[in-house]
Each structure stands twice: as C-alpha cells, then as structure tokens.
C-alpha positions as CSV (number, residue, x, y, z in Angstrom):
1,X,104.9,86.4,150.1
2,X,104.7,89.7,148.1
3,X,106.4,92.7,150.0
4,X,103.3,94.8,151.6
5,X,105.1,98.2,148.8
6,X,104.7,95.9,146.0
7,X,100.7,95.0,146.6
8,X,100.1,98.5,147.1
9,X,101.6,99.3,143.7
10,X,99.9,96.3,141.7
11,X,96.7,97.8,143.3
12,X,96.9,101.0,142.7
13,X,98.0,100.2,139.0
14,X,95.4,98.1,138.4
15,X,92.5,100.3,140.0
16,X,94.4,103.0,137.7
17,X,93.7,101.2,134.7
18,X,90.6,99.7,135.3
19,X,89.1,103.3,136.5
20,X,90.8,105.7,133.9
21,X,89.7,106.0,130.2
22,X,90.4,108.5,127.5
23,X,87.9,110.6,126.2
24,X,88.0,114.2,124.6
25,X,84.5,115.9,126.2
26,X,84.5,118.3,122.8
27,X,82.6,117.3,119.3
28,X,85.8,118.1,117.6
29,X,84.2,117.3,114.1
30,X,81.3,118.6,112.4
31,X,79.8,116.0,109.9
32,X,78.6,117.4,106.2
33,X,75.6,114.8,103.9
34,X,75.4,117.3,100.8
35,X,73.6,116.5,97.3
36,X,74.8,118.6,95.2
37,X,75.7,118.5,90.9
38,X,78.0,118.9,88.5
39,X,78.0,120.4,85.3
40,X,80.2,118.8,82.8
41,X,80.6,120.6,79.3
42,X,82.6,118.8,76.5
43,X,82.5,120.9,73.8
44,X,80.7,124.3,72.4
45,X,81.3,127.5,73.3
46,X,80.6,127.5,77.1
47,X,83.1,124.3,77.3
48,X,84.4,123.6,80.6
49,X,87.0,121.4,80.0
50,X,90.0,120.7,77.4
51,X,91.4,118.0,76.0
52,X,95.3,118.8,76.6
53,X,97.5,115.9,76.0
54,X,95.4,114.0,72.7
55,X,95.5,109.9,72.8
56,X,99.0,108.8,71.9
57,X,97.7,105.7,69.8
58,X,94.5,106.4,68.2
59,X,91.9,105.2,68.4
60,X,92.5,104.2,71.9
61,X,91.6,107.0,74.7
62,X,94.4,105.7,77.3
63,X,97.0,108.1,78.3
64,X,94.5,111.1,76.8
65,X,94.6,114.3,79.8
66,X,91.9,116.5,80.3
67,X,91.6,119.9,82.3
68,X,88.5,120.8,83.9
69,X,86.9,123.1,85.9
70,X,82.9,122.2,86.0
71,X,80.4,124.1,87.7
72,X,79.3,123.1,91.1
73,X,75.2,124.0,91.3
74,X,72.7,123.3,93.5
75,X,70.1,121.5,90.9
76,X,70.8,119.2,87.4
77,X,69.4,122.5,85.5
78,X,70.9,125.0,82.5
79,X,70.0,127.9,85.1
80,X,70.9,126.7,88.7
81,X,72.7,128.4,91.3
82,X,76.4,128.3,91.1
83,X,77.7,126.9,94.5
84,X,81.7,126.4,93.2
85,X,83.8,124.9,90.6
86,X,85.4,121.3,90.8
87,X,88.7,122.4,88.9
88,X,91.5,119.6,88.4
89,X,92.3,116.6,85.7
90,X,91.1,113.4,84.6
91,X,93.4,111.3,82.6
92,X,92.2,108.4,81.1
93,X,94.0,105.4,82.7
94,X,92.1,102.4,82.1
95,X,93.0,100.4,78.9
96,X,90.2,97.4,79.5
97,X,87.3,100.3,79.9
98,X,86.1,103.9,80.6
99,X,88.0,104.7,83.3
100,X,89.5,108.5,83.7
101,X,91.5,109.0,86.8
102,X,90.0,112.2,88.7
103,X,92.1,114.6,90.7
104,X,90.4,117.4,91.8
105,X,89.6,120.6,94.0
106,X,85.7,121.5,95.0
107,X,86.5,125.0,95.3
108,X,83.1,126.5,96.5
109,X,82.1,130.4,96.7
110,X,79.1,132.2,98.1
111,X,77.3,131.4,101.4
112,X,78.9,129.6,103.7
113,X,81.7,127.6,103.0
114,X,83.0,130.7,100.3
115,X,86.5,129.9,99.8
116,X,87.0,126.6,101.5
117,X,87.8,123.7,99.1
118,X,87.7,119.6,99.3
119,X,90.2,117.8,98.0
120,X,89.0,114.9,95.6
121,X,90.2,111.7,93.9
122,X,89.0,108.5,92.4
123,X,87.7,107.2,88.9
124,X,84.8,109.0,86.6
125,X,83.2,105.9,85.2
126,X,79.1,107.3,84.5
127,X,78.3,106.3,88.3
128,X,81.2,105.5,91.1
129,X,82.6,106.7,94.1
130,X,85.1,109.5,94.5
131,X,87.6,110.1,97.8
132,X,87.2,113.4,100.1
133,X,91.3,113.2,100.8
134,X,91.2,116.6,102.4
135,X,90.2,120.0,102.7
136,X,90.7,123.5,103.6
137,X,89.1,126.9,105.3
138,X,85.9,125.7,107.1
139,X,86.2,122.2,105.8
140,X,89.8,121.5,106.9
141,X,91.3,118.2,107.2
142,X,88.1,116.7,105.7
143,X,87.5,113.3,105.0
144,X,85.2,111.3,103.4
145,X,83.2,110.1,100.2
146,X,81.3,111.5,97.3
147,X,79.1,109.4,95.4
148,X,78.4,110.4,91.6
149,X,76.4,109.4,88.9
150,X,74.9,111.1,85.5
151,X,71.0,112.3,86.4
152,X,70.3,113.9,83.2
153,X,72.1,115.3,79.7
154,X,71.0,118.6,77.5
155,X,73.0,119.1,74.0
156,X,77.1,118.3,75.1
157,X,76.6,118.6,78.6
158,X,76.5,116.0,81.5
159,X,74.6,116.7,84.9
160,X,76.5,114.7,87.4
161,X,74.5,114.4,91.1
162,X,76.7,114.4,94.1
163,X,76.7,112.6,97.4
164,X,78.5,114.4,99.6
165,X,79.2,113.1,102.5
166,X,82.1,114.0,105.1
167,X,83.7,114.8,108.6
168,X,85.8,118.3,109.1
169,X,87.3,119.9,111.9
170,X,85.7,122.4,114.2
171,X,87.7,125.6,113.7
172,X,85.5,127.5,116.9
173,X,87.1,124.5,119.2
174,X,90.4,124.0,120.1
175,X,89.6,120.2,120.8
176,X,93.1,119.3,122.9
177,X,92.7,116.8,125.3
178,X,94.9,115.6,127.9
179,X,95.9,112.5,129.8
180,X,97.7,112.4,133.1
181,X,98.8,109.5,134.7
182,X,100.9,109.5,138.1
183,X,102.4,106.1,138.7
184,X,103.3,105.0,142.4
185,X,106.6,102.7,142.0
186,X,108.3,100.4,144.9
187,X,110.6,102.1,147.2
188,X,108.5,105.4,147.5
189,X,109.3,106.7,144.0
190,X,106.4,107.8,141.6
191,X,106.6,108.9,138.3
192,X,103.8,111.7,136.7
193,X,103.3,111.6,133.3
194,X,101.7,114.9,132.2
C-alpha cells in the first residue's frame, strides 16, 4: 500500500495539473488586413528601378539584378497618395520561367505607421504571394503574408494591388506573463518554481 506522503503528493500534482493552465490575459498582438498598391516604373524618366547587374548569357534574364524602390500608394492611379516606398532587389532566379526573387523593405511615411517598415520576401511572378518576415517601429516583429497581383498598366508602368495582411506586437503593452508552480515532494520538501 502507498505511504499516506506519497498519495497526498500524486493528488496534489494531479489536481495541479488538471486545475492550472497558461494563458497571458493581454492582446499582445494587433492584427493589420491592408489593400494597398504598388507602383512599378521600368523605364522613362520617373524610373523607379535599375537594372544593375545585365543578364550574363543573353538572351536569357537569369542571374539579371535589379534595384528598386517603387512607390507605395493608396489607389492603382498616376496621382495617388504616396503611403511609402517598397525599396530592395529582385534578381531573376528562375531559369524554367518569370520568376525574380524579391527582397524587400515597405518603408512607409506619413500618418500613422511613418517610419515603421515590413520586411518582405518571396517571388514577383504577375500575381503570387510574398512573406511579411519582420518588421520595425509600430509594426515590430511582424509577421505575415502579402498577396500581389498586376490590376492595371499606363505607358512603362505596372500597378501592383496589395493584400496585406499581418500580426505585430503591441508596443503600449508589456505583454509578460508568468507561471508559478509550487511542487509538494515526499518527505515534507517542496520545490517553487517562479
């Protein structure tokens, strides 16, 4: 038969377990769904990207590098409102089709979010999906996705629609939770565990 110390134990570890859970009582993220565009301008004089390592073995694009930094506006229009700049490079790294690796920082200005920035990677095929890797100022350590696709052309310029959509952290909360646990062991010893 079980010592009388060791039944206690088992049930007060048991009732320990089955009573206790883990949960944070702050909202510690803040959850962003965004459309916004991109202007992309090949060539001409208000250009906003440049070709700057040319295609090793013409005619073949693969291994070409390009440096951008398109405007960030608020409608697929020549006038729109300028809401940042998505400055970085795509290199094209596909050899079977169109497909231009896309590193990149959404730097955005005005209103709120002026100076915070996501961090962005994936493939620029004319409609895909791009990763939210990170972020900084009001959008720190975000994470999420950016859906893209081509919604309308004017003379060498793309209008790319973006999906935004993406989870940051709360920088008004200091979201630190705690666990305690205090373990009663045989022989009247206990453990705490702050």
């Amino acid at each position: 038969m079980a010592h009388p110390s060791h039944v206690l134990t088992i049930l007060l570890m048991s009732l320990a377990m089955a009573t206790s859970s883990f949960s944070c009582p702050y909202t510690c993220e803040n959850e962003i769904n965004w459309r916004l565009y991109l202007k992309q301008v090949g060539t001409g004089p208000d250009n906003n990207q440049d070709t700057i390592v040319a295609p090793p073995k013409p005619p073949k694009l693969f291994g070409t590098t390009v440096v951008n930094d398109w405007t960030i506006i608020d409608a697929p229009a020549l006038n729109a409102k300028i809401i940042g700049h998505a400055q970085g490079v795509h290199v094209m790294s596909d050899l079977a089709s169109v497909g231009w690796y896309t590193s990149l920082n959404i730097v955005f200005q005005g209103d709120r979010f002026n100076g915070s920035t996501l961090q962005v990677m994936g493939v620029l095929p004319p409609a895909g999906e791009w990763a939210i890797v990170g972020g900084t100022g009001e959008l720190a350590l975000a994470r999420g996705t950016i859906k893209h696709k081509i919604v309308g052309t004017a003379p060498n310029t793309n209008f790319r629609e973006l999906d935004i959509h993406a989870f940051y952290l709360k920088s008004s909360i200091c979201c630190k939770c705690t666990f305690s646990a205090f373990i009663l062991l045989p022989n009247s010893q206990s453990l705490f565990f702050p």
